[in-house]
C-alpha positions as CSV (number, residue, x, y, z in Angstrom):
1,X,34.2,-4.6,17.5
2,X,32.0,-1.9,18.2
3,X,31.1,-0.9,14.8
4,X,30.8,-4.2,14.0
5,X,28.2,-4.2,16.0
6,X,26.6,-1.1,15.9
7,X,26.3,-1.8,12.1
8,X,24.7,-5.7,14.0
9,X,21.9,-3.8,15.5
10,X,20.8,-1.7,12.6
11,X,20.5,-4.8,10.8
12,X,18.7,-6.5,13.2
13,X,16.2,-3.7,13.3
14,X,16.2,-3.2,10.0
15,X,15.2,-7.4,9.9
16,X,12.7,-7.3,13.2
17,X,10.9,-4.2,10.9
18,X,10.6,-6.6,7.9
19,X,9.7,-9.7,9.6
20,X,7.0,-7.6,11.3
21,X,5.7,-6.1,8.2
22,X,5.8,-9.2,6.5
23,X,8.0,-8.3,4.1
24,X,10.3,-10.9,3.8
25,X,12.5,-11.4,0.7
26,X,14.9,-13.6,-0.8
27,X,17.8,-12.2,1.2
28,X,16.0,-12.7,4.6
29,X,18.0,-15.9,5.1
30,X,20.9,-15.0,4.3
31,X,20.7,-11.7,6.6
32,X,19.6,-13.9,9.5
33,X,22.6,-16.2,9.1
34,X,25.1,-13.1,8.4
35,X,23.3,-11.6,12.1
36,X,24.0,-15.3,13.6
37,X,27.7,-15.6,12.0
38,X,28.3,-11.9,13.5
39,X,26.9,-13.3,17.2
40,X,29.1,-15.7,17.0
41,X,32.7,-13.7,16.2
42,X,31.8,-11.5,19.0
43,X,31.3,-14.3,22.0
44,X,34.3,-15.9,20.8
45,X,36.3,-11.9,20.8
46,X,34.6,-11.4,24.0
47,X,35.4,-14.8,25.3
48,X,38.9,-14.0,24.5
49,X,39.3,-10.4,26.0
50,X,38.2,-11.7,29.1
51,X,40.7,-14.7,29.1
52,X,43.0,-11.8,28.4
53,X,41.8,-9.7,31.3
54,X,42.0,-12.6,33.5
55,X,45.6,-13.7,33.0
56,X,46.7,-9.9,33.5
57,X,44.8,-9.8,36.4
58,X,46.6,-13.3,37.6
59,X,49.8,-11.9,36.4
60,X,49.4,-8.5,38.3
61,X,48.3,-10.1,41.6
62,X,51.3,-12.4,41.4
63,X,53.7,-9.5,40.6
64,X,51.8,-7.9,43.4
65,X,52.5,-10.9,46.2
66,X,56.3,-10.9,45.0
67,X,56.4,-6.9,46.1
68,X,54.5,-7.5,49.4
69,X,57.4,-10.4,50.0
70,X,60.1,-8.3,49.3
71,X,58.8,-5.3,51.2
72,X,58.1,-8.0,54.3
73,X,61.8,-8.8,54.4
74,X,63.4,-5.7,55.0
């Protein structure tokens, strides 16, 4: 994901710098959509490391509560 990403940005710059210069060309669309298309893998990968992070952290505190039980009870 990072790469991905990284290679995003330079992209992106390498688009802003165009746009700015007024150099656009018949691929400026279709770099803008491949820049939104990328946007959009990465919420949905981030979206889903942090669901991920959040049920280990459910299952961790759970696992945790069952050891301060059992601990309780001797």
């Amino acid at each position: 994901m990072s790469a991905n990403w990284q290679d995003g940005t330079t992209k992106l710059a390498a688009l802003k710098e165009g746009l700015t210069s007024g150099k656009l060309d018949a691929t400026t669309l279709t770099q803008i959509e491949s820049l939104k298309s990328m946007l959009s893998e990465t919420n949905s990968t981030t979206q889903a490391v942090t669901e991920a992070a959040n049920a280990s952290k459910t299952s961790a505190m759970s696992i945790y509560e069952a050891f301060k039980a059992a601990i309780a009870k001797k």
